[in-house]
N, C-alpha and C positions, 0 to 999 in steps of 0.2 A: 776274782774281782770283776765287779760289774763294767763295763765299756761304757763310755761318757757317751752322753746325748750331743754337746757339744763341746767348740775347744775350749780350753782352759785360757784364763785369764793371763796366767804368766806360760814364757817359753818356756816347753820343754824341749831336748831333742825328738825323744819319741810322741810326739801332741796328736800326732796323726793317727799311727797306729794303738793310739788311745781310746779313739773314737769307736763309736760303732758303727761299723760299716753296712747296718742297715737303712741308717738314716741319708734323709738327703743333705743334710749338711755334709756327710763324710763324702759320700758320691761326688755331691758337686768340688767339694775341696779335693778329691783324687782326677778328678777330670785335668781339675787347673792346672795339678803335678806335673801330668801325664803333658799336659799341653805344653806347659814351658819347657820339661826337659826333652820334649821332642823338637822343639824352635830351637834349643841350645845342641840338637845335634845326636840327641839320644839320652838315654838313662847311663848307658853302657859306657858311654865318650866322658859320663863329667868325670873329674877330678872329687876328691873329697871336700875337697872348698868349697865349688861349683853347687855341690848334690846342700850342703848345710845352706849356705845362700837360699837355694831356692825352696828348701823350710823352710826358711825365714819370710822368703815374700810371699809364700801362701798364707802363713801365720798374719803377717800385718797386715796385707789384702782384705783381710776377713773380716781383722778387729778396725779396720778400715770403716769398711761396710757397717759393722751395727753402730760405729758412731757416728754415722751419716743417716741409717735409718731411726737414730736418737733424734738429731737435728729437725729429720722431715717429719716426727709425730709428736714433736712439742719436750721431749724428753732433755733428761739435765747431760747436757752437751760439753762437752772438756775441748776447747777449740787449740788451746796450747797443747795437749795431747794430740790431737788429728795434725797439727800442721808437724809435728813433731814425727810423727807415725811416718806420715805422706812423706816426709823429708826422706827417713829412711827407706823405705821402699825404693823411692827414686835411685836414691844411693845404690842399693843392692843392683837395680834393675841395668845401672850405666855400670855397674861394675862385671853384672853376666854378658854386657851385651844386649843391644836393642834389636838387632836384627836376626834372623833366623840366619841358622846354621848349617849347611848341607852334613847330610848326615853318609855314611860310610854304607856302601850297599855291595854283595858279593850276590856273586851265582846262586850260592843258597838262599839267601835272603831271598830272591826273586823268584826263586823254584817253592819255595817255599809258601809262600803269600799266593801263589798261582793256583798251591795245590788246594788250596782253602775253598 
């Protein structure tokens, strides 16, 4: 089966590895991943809760964005959808935590990244 150009309109769990990861939408949505669950401490540290959440807030981040790049090119705007989206996100976002996480670092970890 062919890999999607972009995300899908409804959640999936797998919406990411959906994608095609030649595009830049998928790049830039794995960057995000990568970003938040390094601020939460690591990929390795979340919990299964943790890791679903933050599919989540990449997913409505997204659909965020193209209804805001709706709004700015005149396009049919659902502003009860966006405030509804934005609501959750927030949610998610006060529920992983707003501040970054120190993440767990060993000998190897350091010997490691050195040897790079």
């Amino acid at each position: 089966m062919a890999k999607q150009q972009t995300p899908p309109q409804q959640y999936t769990p797998d919406w990411l590895a959906s994608l095609d990861g030649r595009t830049s939408v998928r790049q830039v949505l794995n960057r995000r991943h990568s970003d938040l669950c390094a601020d939460l401490g690591g990929f390795a540290v979340l919990s299964y809760q943790q890791r679903a959440l933050v599919d989540r807030a990449i997913f409505l981040q997204y659909h965020l964005e193209i209804e805001e790049q709706k709004l700015a090119t005149g396009g049919e705007f659902d502003s009860g959808r966006w405030v509804q989206a934005c609501n959750s996100l927030s949610g998610i976002f006060k529920t992983l935590g707003l501040k970054r996480q120190a993440r767990e670092v060993t000998m190897a970890d350091i010997v490691g990244s050195a040897a790079k």
